[in-house]
MARDOZA-582418 format. One record per residue (C-alpha): y, z, x; residue in three letters. Coordinates in steps of 0.1 Angstrom, whole numbers, padded with zeros to 4 digits, always signed. Example, Ala and Ser with C-alpha at 12.3 -4.5 7.8 and 13.67 -1.06 7.14 Angstrom:
BEGIN
-0045+0078+0123Ala-0011+0071+0137Ser
# end
This chain:
BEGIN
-0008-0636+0791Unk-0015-0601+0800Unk-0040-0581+0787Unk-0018-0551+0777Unk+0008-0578+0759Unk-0025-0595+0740Unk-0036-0557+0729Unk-0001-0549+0720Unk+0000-0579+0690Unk-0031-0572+0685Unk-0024-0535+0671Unk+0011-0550+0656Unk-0010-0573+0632Unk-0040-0548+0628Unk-0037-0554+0592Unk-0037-0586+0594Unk-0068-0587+0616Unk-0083-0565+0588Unk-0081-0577+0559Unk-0089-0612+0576Unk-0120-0599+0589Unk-0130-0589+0556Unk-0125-0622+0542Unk-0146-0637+0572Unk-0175-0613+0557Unk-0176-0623+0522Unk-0173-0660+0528Unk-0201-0654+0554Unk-0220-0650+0521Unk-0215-0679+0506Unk-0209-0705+0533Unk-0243-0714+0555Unk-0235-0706+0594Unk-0251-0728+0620Unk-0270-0716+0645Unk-0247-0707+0674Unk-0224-0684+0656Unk-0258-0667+0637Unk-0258-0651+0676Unk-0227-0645+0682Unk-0223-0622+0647Unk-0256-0607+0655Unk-0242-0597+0691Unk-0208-0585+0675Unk-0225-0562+0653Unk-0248-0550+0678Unk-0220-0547+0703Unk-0194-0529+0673Unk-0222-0504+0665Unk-0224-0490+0703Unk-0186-0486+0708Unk-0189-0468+0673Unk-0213-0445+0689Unk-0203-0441+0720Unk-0164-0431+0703Unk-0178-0404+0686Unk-0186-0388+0713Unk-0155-0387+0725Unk-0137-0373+0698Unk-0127-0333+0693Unk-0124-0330+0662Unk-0140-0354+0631Unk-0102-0359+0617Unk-0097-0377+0652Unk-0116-0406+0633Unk-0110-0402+0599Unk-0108-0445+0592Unk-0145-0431+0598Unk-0161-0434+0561Unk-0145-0470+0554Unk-0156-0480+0588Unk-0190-0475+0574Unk-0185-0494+0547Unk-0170-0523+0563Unk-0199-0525+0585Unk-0224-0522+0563Unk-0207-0549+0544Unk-0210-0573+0577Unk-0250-0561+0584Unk-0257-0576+0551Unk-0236-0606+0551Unk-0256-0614+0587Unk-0286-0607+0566Unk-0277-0630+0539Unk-0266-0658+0566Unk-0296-0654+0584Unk-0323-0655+0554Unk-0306-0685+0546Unk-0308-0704+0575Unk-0342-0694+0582Unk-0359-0706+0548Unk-0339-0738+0550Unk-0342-0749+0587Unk-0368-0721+0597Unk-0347-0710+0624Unk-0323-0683+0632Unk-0304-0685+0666Unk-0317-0674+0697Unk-0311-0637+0696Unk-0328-0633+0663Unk-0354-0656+0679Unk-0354-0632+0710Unk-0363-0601+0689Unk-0389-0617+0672Unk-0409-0632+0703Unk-0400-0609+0732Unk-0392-0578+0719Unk-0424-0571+0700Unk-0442-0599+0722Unk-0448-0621+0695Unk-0469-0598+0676Unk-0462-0598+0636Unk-0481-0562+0632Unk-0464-0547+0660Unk-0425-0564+0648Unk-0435-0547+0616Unk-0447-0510+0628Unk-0421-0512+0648Unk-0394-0519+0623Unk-0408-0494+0597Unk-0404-0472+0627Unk-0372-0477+0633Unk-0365-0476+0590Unk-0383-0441+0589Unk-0357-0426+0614Unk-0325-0439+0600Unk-0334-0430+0566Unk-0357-0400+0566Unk-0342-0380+0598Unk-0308-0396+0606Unk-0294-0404+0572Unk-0311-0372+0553Unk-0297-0352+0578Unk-0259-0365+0581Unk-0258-0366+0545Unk-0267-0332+0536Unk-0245-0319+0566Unk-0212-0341+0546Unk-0225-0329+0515Unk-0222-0290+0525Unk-0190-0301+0544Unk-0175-0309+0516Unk-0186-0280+0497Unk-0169-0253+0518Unk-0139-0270+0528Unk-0130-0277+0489Unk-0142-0243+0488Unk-0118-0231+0515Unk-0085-0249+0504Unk-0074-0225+0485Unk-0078-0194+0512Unk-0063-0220+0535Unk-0034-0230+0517Unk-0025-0196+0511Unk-0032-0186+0547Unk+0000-0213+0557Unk+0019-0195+0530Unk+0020-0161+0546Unk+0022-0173+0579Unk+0055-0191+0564Unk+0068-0162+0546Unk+0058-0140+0577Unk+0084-0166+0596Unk+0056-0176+0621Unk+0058-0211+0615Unk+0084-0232+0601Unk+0087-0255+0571Unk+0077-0283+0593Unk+0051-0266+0606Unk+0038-0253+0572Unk+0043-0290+0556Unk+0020-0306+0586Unk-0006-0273+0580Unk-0010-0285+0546Unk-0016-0319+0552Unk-0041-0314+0580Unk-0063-0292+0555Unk-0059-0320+0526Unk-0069-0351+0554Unk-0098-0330+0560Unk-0108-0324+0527Unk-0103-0360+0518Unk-0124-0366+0550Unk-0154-0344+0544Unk-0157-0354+0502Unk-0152-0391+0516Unk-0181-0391+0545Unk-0203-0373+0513Unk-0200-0408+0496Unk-0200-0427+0526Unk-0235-0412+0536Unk-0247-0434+0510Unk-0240-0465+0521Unk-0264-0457+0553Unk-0289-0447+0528Unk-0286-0480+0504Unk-0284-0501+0540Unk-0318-0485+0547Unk-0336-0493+0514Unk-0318-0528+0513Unk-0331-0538+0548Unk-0366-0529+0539Unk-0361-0548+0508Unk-0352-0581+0523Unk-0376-0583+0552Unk-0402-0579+0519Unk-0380-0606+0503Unk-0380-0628+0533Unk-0422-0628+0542Unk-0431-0632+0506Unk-0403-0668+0509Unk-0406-0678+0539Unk-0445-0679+0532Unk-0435-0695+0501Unk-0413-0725+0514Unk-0436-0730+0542Unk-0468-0728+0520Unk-0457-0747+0492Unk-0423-0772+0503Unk-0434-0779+0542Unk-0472-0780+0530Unk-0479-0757+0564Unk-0510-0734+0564Unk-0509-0698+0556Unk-0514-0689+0592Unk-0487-0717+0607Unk-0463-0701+0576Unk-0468-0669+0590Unk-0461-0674+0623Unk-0433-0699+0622Unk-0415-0673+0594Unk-0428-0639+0594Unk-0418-0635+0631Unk-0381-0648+0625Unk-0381-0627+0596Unk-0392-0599+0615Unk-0365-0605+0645Unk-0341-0603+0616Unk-0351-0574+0605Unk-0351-0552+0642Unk-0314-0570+0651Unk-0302-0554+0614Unk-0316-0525+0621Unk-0309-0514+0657Unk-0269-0518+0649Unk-0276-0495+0614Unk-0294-0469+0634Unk-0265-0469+0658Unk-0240-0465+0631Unk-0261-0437+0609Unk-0264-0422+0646Unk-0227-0419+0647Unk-0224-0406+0616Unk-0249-0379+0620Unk-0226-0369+0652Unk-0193-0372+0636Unk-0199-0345+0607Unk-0218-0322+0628Unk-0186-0320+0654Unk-0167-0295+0628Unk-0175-0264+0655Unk-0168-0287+0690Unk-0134-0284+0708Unk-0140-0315+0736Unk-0159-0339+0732Unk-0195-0343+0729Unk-0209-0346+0766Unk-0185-0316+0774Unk-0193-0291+0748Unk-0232-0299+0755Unk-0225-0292+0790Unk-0200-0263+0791Unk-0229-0243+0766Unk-0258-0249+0778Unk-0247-0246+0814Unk-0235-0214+0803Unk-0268-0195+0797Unk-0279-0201+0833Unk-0311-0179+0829Unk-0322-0204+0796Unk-0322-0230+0821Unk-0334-0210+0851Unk-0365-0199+0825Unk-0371-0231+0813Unk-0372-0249+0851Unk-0399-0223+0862Unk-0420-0230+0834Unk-0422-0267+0839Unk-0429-0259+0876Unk-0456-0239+0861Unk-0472-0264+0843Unk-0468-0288+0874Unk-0499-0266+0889Unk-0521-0269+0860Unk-0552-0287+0870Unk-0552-0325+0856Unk-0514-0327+0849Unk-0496-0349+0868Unk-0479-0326+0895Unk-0447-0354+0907Unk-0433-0355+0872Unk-0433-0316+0863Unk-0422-0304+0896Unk-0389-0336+0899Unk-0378-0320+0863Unk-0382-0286+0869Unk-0366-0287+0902Unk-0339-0305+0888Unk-0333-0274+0857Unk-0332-0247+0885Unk-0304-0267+0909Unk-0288-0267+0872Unk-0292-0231+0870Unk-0282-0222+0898Unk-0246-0246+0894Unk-0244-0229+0864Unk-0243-0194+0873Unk-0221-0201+0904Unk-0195-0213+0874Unk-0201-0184+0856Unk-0195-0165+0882Unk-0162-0180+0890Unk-0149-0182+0858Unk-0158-0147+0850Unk-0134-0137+0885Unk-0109-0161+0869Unk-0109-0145+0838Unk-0110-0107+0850Unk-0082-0118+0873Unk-0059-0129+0837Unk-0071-0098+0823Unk-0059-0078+0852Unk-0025-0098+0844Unk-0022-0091+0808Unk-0032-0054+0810Unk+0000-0046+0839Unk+0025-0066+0818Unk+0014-0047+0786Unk+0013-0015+0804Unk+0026-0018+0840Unk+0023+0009+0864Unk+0057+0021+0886Unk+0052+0029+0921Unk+0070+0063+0914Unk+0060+0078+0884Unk+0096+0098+0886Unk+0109+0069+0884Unk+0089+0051+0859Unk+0098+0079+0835Unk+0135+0068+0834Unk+0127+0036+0820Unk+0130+0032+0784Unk+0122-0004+0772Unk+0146-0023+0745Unk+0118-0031+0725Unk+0082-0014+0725Unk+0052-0015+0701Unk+0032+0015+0706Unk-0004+0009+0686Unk-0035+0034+0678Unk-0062+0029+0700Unk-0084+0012+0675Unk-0053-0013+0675Unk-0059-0022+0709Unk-0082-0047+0705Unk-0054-0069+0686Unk-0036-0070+0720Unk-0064-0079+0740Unk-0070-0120+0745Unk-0104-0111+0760Unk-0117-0096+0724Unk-0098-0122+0707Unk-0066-0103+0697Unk-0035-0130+0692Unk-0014-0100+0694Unk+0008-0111+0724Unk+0007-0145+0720Unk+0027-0143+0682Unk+0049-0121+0697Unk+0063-0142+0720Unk+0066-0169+0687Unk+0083-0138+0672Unk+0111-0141+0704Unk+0111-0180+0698Unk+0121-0176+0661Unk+0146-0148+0667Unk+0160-0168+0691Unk+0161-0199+0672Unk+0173-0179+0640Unk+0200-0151+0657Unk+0210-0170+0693Unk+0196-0141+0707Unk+0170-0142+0734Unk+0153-0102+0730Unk+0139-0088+0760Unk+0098-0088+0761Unk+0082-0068+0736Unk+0061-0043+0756Unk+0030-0033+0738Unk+0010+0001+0748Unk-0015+0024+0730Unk-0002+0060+0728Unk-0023+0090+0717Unk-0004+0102+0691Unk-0008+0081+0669Unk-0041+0078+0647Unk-0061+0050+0657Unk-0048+0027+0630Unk-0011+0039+0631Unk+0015+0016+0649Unk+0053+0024+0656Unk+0080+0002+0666Unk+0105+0016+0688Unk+0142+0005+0699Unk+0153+0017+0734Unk+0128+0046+0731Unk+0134+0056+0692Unk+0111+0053+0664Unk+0129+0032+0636Unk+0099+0016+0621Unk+0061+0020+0618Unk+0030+0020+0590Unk-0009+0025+0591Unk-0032-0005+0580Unk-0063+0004+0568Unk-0096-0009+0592Unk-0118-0036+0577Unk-0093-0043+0549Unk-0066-0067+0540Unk-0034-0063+0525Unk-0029-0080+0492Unk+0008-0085+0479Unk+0021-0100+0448Unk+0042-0128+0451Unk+0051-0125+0411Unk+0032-0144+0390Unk-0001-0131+0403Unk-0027-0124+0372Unk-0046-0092+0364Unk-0050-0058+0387Unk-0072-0055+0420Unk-0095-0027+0432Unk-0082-0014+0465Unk-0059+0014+0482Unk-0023+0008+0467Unk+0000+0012+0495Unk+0037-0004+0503Unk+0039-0033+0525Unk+0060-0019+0556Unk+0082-0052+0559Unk+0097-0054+0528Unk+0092-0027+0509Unk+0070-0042+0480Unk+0037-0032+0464Unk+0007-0038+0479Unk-0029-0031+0479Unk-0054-0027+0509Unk-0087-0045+0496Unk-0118-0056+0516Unk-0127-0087+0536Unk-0150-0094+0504Unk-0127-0092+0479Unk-0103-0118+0496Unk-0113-0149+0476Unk-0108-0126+0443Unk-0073-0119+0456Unk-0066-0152+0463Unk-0081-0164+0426Unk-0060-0139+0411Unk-0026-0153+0428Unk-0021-0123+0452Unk-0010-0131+0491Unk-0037-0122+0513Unk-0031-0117+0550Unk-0046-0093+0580Unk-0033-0064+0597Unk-0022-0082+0625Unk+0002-0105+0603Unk+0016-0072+0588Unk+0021-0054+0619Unk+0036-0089+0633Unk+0059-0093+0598Unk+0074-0056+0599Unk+0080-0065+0641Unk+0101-0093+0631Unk+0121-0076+0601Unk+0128-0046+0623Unk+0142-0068+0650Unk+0167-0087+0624Unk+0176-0050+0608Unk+0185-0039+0647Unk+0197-0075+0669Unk+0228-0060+0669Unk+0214-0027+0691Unk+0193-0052+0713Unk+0221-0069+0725Unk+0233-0054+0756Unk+0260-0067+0782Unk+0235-0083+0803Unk+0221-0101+0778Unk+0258-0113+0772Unk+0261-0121+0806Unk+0233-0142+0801Unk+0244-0160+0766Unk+0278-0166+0783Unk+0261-0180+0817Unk+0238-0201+0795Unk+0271-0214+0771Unk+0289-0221+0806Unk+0267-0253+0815Unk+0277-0267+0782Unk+0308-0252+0775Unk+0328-0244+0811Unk+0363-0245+0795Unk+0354-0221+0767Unk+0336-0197+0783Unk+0365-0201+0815Unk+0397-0195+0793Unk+0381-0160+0775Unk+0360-0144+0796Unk+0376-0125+0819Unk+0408-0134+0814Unk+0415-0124+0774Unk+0382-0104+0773Unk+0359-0086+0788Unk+0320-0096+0787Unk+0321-0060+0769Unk+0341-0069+0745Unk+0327-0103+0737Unk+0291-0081+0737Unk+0309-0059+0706Unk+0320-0090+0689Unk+0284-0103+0685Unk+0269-0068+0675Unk+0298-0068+0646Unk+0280-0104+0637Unk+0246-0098+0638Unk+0245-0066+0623Unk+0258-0085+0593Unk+0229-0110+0600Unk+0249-0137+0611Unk+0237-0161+0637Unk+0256-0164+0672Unk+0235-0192+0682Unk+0271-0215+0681Unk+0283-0190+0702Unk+0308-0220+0717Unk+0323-0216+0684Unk+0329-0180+0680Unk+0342-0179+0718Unk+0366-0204+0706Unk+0377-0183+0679Unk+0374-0146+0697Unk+0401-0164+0721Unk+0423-0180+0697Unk+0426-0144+0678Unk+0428-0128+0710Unk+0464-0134+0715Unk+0473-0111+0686Unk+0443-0085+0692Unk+0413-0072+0708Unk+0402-0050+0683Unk+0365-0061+0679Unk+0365-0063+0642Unk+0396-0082+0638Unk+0378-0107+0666Unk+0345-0106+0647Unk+0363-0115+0614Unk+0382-0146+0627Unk+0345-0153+0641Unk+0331-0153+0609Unk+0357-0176+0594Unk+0351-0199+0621Unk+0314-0201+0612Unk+0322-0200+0573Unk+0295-0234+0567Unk+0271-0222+0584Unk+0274-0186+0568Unk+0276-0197+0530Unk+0251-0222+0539Unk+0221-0199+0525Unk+0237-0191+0496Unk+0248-0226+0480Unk+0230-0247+0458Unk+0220-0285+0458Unk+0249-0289+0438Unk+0269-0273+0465Unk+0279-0238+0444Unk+0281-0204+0452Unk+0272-0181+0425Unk+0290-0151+0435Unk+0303-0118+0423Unk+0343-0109+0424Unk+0363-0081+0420Unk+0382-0067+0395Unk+0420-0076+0408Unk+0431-0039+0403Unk+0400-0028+0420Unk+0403-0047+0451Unk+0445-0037+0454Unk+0429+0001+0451Unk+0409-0006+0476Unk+0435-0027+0502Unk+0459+0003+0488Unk+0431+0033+0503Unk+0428+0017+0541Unk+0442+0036+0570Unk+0454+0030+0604Unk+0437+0057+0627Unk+0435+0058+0668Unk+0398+0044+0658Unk+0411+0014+0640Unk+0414+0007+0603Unk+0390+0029+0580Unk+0385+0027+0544Unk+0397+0065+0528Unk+0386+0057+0491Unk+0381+0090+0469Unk+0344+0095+0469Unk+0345+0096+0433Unk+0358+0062+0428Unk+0341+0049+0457Unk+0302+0064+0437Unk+0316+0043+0406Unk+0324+0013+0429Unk+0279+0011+0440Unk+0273+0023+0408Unk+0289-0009+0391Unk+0280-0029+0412Unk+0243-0018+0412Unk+0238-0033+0378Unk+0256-0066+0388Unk+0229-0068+0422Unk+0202-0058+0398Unk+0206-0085+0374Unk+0213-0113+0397Unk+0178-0104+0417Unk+0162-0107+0389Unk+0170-0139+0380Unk+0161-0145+0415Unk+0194-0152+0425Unk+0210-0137+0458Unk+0233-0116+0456Unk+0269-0128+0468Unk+0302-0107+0468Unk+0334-0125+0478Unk+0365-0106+0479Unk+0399-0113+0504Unk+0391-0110+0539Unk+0413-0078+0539Unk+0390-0055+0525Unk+0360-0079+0533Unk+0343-0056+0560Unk+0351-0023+0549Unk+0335-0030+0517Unk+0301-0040+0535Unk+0305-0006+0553Unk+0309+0010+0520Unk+0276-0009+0503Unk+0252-0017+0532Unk+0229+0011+0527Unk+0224+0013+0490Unk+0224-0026+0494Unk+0211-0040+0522Unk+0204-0077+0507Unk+0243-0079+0493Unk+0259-0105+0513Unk+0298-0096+0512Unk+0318-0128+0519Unk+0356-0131+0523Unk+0374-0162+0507Unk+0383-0178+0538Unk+0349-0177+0544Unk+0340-0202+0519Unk+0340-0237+0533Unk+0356-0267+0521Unk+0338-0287+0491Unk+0320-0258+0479Unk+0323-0246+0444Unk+0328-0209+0437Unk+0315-0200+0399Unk+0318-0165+0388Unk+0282-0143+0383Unk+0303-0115+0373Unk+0326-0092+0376Unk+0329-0057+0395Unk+0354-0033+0378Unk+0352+0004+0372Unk
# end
């Protein structure tokens, strides 16, 4: 059978193999174990506690081996039961097995005071240094990550309501925080078990002498001296084999809750940092050299090491050296994408970018990876989620300084005009309620830029007192990254040019060759397919199924190619996915209506004009229109509804026209719109 087949079942039936294992142990308790498999448990436990050890090392991150803590109790569990099996067989048969034999004989040569120094040795450093130390290290673990939960959890909140991450992504945040939580408070505990190992190991070597001398003494009728040496040294072999395993294990877990700050594994991040401070190592090499030349110290031993800490030196500054060329090399890179240079400056001066975020100069460093700005790097998750969200893939978001702005001023610019920017405040964070947040908080009140809603700038200090209080706390670069990706939904439709068109429809054509073949350029042009999708997404609609809405565009192209018209019979083609947001579990659609007279008024006021159809509504009636239905939007939002108009799909755009600006949130929905099985119940009705 094959080894990989063999490992295979094995991990199939790994609970199996557990829980029997754990059986094994307690009956190893009760039931007396001859000699032969007294050595080969001793050598399983020896053996199990150095590939413990040695896979620590190798792991990242402590979560890598979170079965950690009840690992350490199920082997503490099998040291004893060996300890039990072993104490037994010794005071009945006054042997042990030949590895327990081994330790006591060869390993401290026989010698009953050396076995025992030694042992108490070994004791003192699991318990005092080993144990002490891994256990206060959980203990404080613990502490600030229960401590942290809380700034954590509501870290993955703005991220999510910034749109950097998804539900998915926010769901597996939050459980990666709880694991380690549950890790940390569960290695605290599970530092005891070392500690109780310790004291119980001591405690039956004691137990052992005093009955081995005992039943040798007394039942055998040996002398005190034969008693001694026939059972002290088999006690003390039991004691060193118990022990060398548990110092192992507390070894291991000493390293796995110190590796909270490590990124590779062990070897490597000892390697990587001490290698990098060449002239530590260069110092330290000379001064052993040094003391190689001191009259009456031994010159070979001094002069190998110290030669061998300057060739170390000396490989680590020639990786220094190369990784510092490397790295000024992808600085070099990232400064001409975020501010590249045109051979003619004439030239240069005609380009104006789709996109641009121009930033104060003390905003510079957020853009810089070298200083540890994640500026560019969430930008491009920015392009991800639009795409994903719109179907639109924007052009790269160039990002400069420019002098004038003040240093903590930003602006966000669309082909070369300001339509959005804010200040953030240096050394603060901005503090937003979500709602149901309790009591004020000291700071600068300002407006968060995004959305519009009150906020206040507060310092780094006061960001657990935010947080207590119920307020969303995030940094300037998740505002200046929030307001980015509002102000590209508000404007898709003006980053959509032909050639990004071109490159939709190219894209749609490996899927989708007939569709793509029968309207484009035949029925229409790619400029008129490019108007199309700026009527949609200036409405906020997604043409990510653009396959769909081609299919549509062509169908309705027969009759026109008015833009409008096509972007309407678009719309009614994607009518699941655009009620979608704004139906319930329960499949209904809370929506606003018109007043039947109102809506004939307003089919009754459109006109026919060389520009196409326009709404001429008196702009008296059309003031009492918003005006009545202000209070409708009002009331629905704050029920925390959203706000849904339907009307026919006659006067279905020109009404958005007519409300978009006073009410940008108002979703205005025709009835053909609404898709099959969903259930329209009336939130009111709009009547002047």
């Amino acid at each position: 059978m094959a080894p990989s087949m063999t490992f295979g079942r094995l991990l199939r039936h790994s609970d199996l193999v557990a829980a029997l294992a754990v059986v094994l142990v307690v009956v190893m308790m009760v039931v007396p174990l001859p000699a032969f498999l007294i050595d080969f448990v001793v050598t399983l436990n020896i053996a199990g506690g150095l590939a413990i050890l040695v896979a620590t090392m190798y792991v990242g991150r402590a979560l890598d081996f979170a079965s950690f803590p009840a690992l350490l109790l199920l082997t503490t569990l099998f040291r004893l039961a060996i300890n039990v099996s072993v104490t037994r067989l010794i005071l009945l048969d006054g042997e042990a097995g030949a590895v327990i034999h081994a330790f006591g004989s060869f390993v401290v040569g026989g010698n009953l005071v050396v076995g025992l120094v030694v042992f108490l040795i070994l004791v003192v450093i699991q318990f005092v240094v080993i144990t002490n130390g891994a256990g206060r290290v959980a203990e404080v673990a613990a502490r600030f990550t229960l401590d942290a939960l809380p700034g954590k959890q509501m870290a993955i909140d703005a991220d999510l309501n910034a749109g950097q991450i998804t539900d998915t992504e926010a769901r597996t945040r939050r459980a990666e925080i709880a694991r380690e939580a549950d890790f940390y408070g569960a290695m605290d505990g599970a530092s005891k078990f070392v500690k109780g190992d310790a004291v119980a190991g001591v405690l039956i070597v004691v137990v052992n002498l005093i009955g081995g001398m005992a039943v040798g003494v007394v039942q055998q009728g040996l002398s005190v001296s034969e008693a001694a040496h026939a059972f002290s040294l088999l006690t003390i072999g039991d004691g060193l084999a118990a022990q060398i395993p548990a110092l192992l294990i507390s070894t291991a877990a000493g390293i796995i809750v110190t590796r909270s700050a490590g990124r590779q594994n062990l070897g490597s991040d000892i390697t990587s940092q001490i290698l990098g401070q060449p002239r530590a190592v260069t110092i330290a090499g000379a001064v052993i050299c040094s003391m190689g030349l001191v009259p009456g110290l031994p010159k070979l031993p001094f002069l190998i090491v110290g030669a061998g800490l300057l060739v170390l030196s000396r490989a680590g500054s020639r990786h220094q050296a190369a990784a510092a060329r490397e790295s000024e090399a992808s600085a070099a890179a990232a400064s001409k994408a975020l501010d590249p240079a045109p051979s003619d400056a004439a030239l240069g001066a005609l380009v104006i970018d789709p996109l641009e975020l121009a930033v104060g100069f003390g905003l510079v460093p957020l853009a810089d990876q070298r200083s540890g700005g994640a500026l560019l790097t969430r930008v491009g998750v920015v392009r991800r989620q639009i795409a994903a969200e719109l179907g639109i893939v924007i052009a790269p978001v160039r990002i400069r300084d420019e002098v004038t702005l003040d240093s903590h001023e930003y602006a966000i610019k669309v082909r070369g005009s300001g339509v959005a920017g804010a200040r953030v405040v240096p050394g603060h964070l901005l503090a937003m309620n979500p709602g149901d947040a309790v009591g004020g908080l000291a700071g600068i009140p300002t407006t968060e830029p995004a959305f519009g809603l009150p906020a206040v700038w507060v310092e780094e200090a006061q960001r657990s007192e935010a947080e207590a209080l119920g307020y969303t706390v995030v940094d300037a670069e998740s505002v200046i990254v929030t307001h980015l990706t509002e102000t590209i939904r508000r404007h898709a439709d003006e980053l959509l040019t032909r050639q990004e068109t071109r490159k939709l429809l190219d894209a749609l054509e490996q899927q989708n060759k007939a569709a793509v073949d029968e309207v484009v350029p035949d029925k229409l042009s790619v400029g008129e397919v490019q108007r199309v999708l700026q009527h949609l997404l200036r409405e906020g609609v997604s043409i990510r199924d653009l396959g769909t809405i081609l299919e549509a565009m062509g169908d309705r192209a027969l009759l026109t190619r008015d833009p409008a018209l096509l972007a309407e019979a678009a719309r009614q083609a994607l009518a699941r996915a655009i009620t979608a947001p704004y139906v319930d579990d329960e499949q209904t659609l809370r929506a606003l209506s018109l007043d039947p007279a109102l809506e004939h008024e307003v089919a009754e006021a459109l006109m026919h004009t060389p520009e196409g159809e326009v709404l001429a509504l008196d702009p008296q009636r059309a003031q009492e229109l918003v005006g009545s239905l202000a209070a409708h939007v009002e009331r629905l939002t704050g029920s925390g509804l959203r706000p849904v108009l339907v009307c026919s799909s006659r006067v279905r755009r020109h009404l958005w026209q007519l409300v978009e600006q006073a009410f940008p949130q108002l979703a205005v929905l025709s009835y053909t719109e609404i898709a099959p099985g969903i259930r329209v119940e009336a939130a009111g009705l709009v009547a002047t």
